[in-house]
Backbone bond lengths (Angstrom), bond angles and torsions (degrees), N, CA, C in turn:
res aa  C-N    CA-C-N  psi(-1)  N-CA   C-N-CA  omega(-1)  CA-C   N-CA-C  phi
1 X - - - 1.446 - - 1.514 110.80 -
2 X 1.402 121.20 -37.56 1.388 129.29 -173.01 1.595 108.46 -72.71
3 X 1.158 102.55 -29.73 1.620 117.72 173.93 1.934 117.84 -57.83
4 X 1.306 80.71 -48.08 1.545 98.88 176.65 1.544 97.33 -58.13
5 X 1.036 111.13 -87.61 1.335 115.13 169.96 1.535 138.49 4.54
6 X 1.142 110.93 -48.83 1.182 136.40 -160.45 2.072 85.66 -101.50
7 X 0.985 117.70 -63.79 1.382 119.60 -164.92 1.763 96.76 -54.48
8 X 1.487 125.27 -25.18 1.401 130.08 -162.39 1.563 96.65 -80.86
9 X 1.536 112.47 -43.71 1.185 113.24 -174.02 1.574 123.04 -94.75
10 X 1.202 113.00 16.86 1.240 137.45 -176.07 1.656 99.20 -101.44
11 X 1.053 113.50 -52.11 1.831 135.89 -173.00 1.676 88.41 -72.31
12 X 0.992 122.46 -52.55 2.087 130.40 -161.13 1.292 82.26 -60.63
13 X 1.659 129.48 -55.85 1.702 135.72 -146.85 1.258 97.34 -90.06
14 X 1.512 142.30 -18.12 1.162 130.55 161.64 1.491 124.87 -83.07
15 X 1.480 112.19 -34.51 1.596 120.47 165.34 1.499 103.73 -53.32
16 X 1.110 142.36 -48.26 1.470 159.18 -160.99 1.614 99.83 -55.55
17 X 2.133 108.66 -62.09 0.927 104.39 -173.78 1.457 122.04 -80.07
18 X 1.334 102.37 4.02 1.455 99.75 -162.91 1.694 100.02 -91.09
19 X 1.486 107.47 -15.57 1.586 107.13 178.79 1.755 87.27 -93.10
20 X 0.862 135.63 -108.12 1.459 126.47 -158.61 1.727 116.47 -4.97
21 X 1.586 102.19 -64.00 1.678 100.40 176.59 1.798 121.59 -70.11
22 X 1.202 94.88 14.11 1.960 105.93 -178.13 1.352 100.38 -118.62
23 X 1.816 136.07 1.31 1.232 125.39 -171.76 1.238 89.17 -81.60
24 X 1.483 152.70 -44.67 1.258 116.00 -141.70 1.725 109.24 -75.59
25 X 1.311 110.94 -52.72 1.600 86.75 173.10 1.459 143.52 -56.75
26 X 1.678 110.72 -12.81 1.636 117.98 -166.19 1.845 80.10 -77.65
27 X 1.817 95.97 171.25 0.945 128.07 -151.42 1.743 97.81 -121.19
28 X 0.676 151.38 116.30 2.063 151.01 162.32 1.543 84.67 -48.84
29 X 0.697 113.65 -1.44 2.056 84.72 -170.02 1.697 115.67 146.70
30 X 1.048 105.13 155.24 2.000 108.85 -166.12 1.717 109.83 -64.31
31 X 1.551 100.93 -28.55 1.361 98.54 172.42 1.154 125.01 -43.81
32 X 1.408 111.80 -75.65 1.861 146.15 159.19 1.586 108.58 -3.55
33 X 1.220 125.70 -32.78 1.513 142.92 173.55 1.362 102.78 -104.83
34 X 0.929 154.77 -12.77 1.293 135.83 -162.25 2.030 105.35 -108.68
35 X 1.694 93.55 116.26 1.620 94.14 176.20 1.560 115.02 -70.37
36 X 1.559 99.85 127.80 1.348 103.70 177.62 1.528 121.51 -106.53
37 X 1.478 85.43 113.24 1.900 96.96 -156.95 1.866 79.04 -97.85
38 X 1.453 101.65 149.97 1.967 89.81 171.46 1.476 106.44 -73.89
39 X 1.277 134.10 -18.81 1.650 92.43 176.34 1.640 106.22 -115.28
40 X 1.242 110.43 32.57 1.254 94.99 168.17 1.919 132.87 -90.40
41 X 1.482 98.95 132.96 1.447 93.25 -167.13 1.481 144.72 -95.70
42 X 2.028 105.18 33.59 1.126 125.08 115.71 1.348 131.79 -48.25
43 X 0.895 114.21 -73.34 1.638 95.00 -177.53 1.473 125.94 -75.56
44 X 1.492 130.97 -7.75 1.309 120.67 163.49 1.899 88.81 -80.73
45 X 1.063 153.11 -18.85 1.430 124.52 156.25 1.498 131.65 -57.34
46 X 1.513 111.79 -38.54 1.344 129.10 163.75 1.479 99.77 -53.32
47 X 1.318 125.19 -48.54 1.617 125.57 -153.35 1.750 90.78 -65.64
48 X 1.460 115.85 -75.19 1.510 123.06 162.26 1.376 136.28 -12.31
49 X 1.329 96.48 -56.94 1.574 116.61 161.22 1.795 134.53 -42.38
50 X 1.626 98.73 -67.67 1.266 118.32 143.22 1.184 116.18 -19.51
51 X 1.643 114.85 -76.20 1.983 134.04 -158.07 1.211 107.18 -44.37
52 X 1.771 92.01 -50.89 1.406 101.30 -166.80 1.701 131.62 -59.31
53 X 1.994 84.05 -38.80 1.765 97.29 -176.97 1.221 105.51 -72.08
54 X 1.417 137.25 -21.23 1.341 146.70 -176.08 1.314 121.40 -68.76
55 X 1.212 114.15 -45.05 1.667 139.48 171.24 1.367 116.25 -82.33
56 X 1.618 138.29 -11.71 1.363 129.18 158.29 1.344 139.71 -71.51
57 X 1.390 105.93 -14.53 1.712 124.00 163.07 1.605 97.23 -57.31
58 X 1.489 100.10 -69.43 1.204 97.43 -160.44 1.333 122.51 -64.27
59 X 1.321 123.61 -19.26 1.336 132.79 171.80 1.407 118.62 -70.67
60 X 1.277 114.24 -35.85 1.369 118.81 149.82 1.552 143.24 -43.90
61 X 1.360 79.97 -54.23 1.521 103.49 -173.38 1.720 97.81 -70.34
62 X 1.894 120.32 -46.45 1.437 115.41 166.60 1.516 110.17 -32.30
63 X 1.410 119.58 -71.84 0.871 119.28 -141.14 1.592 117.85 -76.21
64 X 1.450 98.88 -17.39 1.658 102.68 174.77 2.035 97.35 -60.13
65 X 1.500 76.98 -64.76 1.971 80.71 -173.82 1.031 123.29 -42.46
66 X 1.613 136.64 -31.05 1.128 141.13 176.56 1.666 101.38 -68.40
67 X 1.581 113.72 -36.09 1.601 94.12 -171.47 1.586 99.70 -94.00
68 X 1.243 135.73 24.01 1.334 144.52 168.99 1.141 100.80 -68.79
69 X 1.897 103.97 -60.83 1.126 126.37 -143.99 1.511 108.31 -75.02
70 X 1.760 102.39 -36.24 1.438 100.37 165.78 1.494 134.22 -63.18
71 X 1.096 111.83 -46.42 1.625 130.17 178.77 1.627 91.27 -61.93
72 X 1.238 150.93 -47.37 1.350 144.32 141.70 1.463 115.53 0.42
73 X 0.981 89.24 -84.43 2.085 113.84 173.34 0.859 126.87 -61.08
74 X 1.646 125.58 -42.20 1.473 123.40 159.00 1.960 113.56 -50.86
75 X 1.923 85.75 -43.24 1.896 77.76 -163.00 1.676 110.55 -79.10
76 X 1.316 112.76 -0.54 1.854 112.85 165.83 1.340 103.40 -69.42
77 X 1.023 138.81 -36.44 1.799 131.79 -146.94 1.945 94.68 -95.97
78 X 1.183 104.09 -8.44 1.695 98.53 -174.95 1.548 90.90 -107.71
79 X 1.519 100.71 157.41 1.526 123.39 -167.04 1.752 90.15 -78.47
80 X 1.534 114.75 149.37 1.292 105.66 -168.05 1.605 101.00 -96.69
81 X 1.259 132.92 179.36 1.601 131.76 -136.06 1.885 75.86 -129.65
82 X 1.487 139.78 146.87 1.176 151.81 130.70 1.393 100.61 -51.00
83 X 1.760 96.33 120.31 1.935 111.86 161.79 1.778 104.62 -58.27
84 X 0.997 109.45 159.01 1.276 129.12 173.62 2.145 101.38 -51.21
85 X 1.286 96.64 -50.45 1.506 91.43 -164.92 1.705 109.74 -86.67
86 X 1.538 120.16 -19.30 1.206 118.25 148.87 2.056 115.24 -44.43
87 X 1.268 100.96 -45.23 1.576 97.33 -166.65 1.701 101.28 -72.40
88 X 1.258 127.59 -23.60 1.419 131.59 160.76 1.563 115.27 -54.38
89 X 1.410 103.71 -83.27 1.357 109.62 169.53 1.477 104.91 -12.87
90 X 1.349 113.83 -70.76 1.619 115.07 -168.87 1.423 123.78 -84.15
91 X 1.212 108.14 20.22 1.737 134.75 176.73 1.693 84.10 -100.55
92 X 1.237 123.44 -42.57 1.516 106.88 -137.02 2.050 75.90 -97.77
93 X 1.029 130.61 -7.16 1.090 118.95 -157.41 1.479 117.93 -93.29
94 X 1.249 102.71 -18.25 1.666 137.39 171.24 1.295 113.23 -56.61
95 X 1.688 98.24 129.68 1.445 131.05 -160.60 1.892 92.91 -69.26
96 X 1.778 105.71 122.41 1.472 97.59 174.50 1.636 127.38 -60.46
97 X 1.187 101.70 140.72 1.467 115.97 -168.58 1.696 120.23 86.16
98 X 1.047 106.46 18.68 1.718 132.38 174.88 1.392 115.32 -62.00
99 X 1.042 116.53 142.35 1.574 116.85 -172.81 1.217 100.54 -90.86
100 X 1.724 132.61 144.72 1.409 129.19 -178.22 1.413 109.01 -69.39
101 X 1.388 104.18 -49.82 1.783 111.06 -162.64 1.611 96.59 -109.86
102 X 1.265 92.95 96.48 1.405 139.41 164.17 1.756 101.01 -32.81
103 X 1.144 137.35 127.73 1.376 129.46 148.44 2.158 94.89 107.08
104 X 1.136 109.75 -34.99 1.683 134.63 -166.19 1.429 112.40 -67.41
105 X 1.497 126.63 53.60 1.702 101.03 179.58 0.897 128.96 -84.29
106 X 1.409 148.47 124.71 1.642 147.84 -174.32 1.696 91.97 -80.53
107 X 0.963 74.82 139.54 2.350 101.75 179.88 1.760 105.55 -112.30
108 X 1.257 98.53 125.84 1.361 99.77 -166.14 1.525 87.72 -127.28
Protein backbone atom coordinates (compact mmCIF):
# COMPACT_ATOMS: atom_id res chain seq x y z
CA UNK A 1 0.00 0.00 0.00
CA UNK A 2 2.90 2.39 0.96
CA UNK A 3 4.35 1.60 -2.41
CA UNK A 4 1.33 2.77 -4.09
CA UNK A 5 1.60 5.69 -2.35
CA UNK A 6 4.70 6.83 -3.07
CA UNK A 7 4.27 6.08 -6.97
CA UNK A 8 0.87 8.54 -6.58
CA UNK A 9 2.98 11.13 -5.16
CA UNK A 10 5.75 10.75 -7.36
CA UNK A 11 3.17 11.12 -10.54
CA UNK A 12 1.27 14.40 -8.33
CA UNK A 13 5.25 15.87 -8.05
CA UNK A 14 5.85 15.38 -11.62
CA UNK A 15 2.39 16.76 -12.93
CA UNK A 16 3.22 19.79 -10.56
CA UNK A 17 6.53 20.26 -12.30
CA UNK A 18 5.45 19.83 -15.49
CA UNK A 19 2.90 22.86 -15.07
CA UNK A 20 5.31 25.28 -13.42
CA UNK A 21 8.28 24.39 -15.99
CA UNK A 22 5.51 24.63 -19.05
CA UNK A 23 4.30 28.24 -17.83
CA UNK A 24 6.55 30.16 -19.75
CA UNK A 25 5.22 29.45 -23.11
CA UNK A 26 1.29 28.85 -22.23
CA UNK A 27 -0.76 31.76 -22.81
CA UNK A 28 -3.62 33.11 -19.75
CA UNK A 29 -5.90 33.53 -22.55
CA UNK A 30 -6.33 34.48 -26.52
CA UNK A 31 -6.21 38.04 -25.62
CA UNK A 32 -2.55 37.93 -24.09
CA UNK A 33 -1.33 37.11 -27.82
CA UNK A 34 -3.29 39.16 -29.73
CA UNK A 35 -1.45 42.54 -31.22
CA UNK A 36 -3.43 45.42 -30.50
CA UNK A 37 -3.01 47.69 -33.39
CA UNK A 38 -6.08 50.52 -32.89
CA UNK A 39 -7.82 49.66 -35.92
CA UNK A 40 -7.48 46.31 -36.04
CA UNK A 41 -10.67 44.25 -36.14
CA UNK A 42 -9.62 41.42 -34.06
CA UNK A 43 -9.40 43.01 -31.21
CA UNK A 44 -12.34 45.46 -31.32
CA UNK A 45 -14.17 41.83 -31.74
CA UNK A 46 -12.36 40.48 -28.70
CA UNK A 47 -13.17 43.99 -27.06
CA UNK A 48 -17.15 43.23 -27.90
CA UNK A 49 -16.89 39.84 -27.04
CA UNK A 50 -15.60 40.39 -23.60
CA UNK A 51 -18.57 43.42 -23.04
CA UNK A 52 -20.91 41.24 -23.91
CA UNK A 53 -19.94 38.11 -21.60
CA UNK A 54 -19.47 40.63 -18.84
CA UNK A 55 -22.86 42.30 -19.05
CA UNK A 56 -25.13 39.01 -19.16
CA UNK A 57 -25.01 38.22 -15.43
CA UNK A 58 -26.04 41.36 -14.89
CA UNK A 59 -28.72 41.50 -17.33
CA UNK A 60 -29.98 38.56 -15.99
CA UNK A 61 -29.71 39.06 -12.71
CA UNK A 62 -31.75 42.79 -13.71
CA UNK A 63 -34.20 41.16 -15.08
CA UNK A 64 -35.10 38.50 -12.53
CA UNK A 65 -35.18 41.51 -9.92
CA UNK A 66 -37.15 43.64 -11.93
CA UNK A 67 -39.79 40.77 -12.25
CA UNK A 68 -39.46 40.28 -8.36
CA UNK A 69 -39.94 43.66 -8.09
CA UNK A 70 -43.01 43.59 -10.16
CA UNK A 71 -44.90 40.64 -8.79
CA UNK A 72 -44.02 42.74 -5.45
CA UNK A 73 -46.19 45.62 -6.71
CA UNK A 74 -48.69 43.87 -8.45
CA UNK A 75 -49.24 41.60 -5.19
CA UNK A 76 -49.63 44.99 -2.73
CA UNK A 77 -52.53 46.53 -4.79
CA UNK A 78 -54.70 43.16 -4.40
CA UNK A 79 -56.69 42.56 -1.17
CA UNK A 80 -54.66 39.87 0.67
CA UNK A 81 -56.35 36.17 0.71
CA UNK A 82 -56.88 34.56 4.65
CA UNK A 83 -54.30 31.43 5.20
CA UNK A 84 -56.18 28.42 5.67
CA UNK A 85 -55.28 28.39 9.50
CA UNK A 86 -56.23 32.09 10.01
CA UNK A 87 -59.83 30.94 8.67
CA UNK A 88 -59.70 28.18 11.58
CA UNK A 89 -58.44 30.29 14.17
CA UNK A 90 -61.56 32.38 13.36
CA UNK A 91 -63.86 29.29 13.02
CA UNK A 92 -62.72 28.36 16.45
CA UNK A 93 -63.35 31.89 17.71
CA UNK A 94 -67.09 31.96 17.03
CA UNK A 95 -69.74 32.80 19.42
CA UNK A 96 -71.58 29.22 20.23
CA UNK A 97 -74.56 28.69 18.24
CA UNK A 98 -73.16 31.00 15.36
CA UNK A 99 -74.18 30.73 11.97
CA UNK A 100 -71.29 29.44 9.58
CA UNK A 101 -72.14 31.51 6.47
CA UNK A 102 -71.91 34.76 7.69
CA UNK A 103 -74.16 37.37 5.74
CA UNK A 104 -76.73 33.96 4.57
CA UNK A 105 -80.23 33.95 6.26
CA UNK A 106 -82.60 31.14 5.27
CA UNK A 107 -86.41 32.51 5.55
CA UNK A 108 -88.66 30.02 6.62
Amino acid sequence: MSARRTVLALLALGAAAALVLAAGPAQACAVCGLDSTAGDPMARGFYWGILFLGAMPFSIAGAVGGWLAFLHWRARDRPRRQSVWERVRDATRAPFGAVACEGKETER
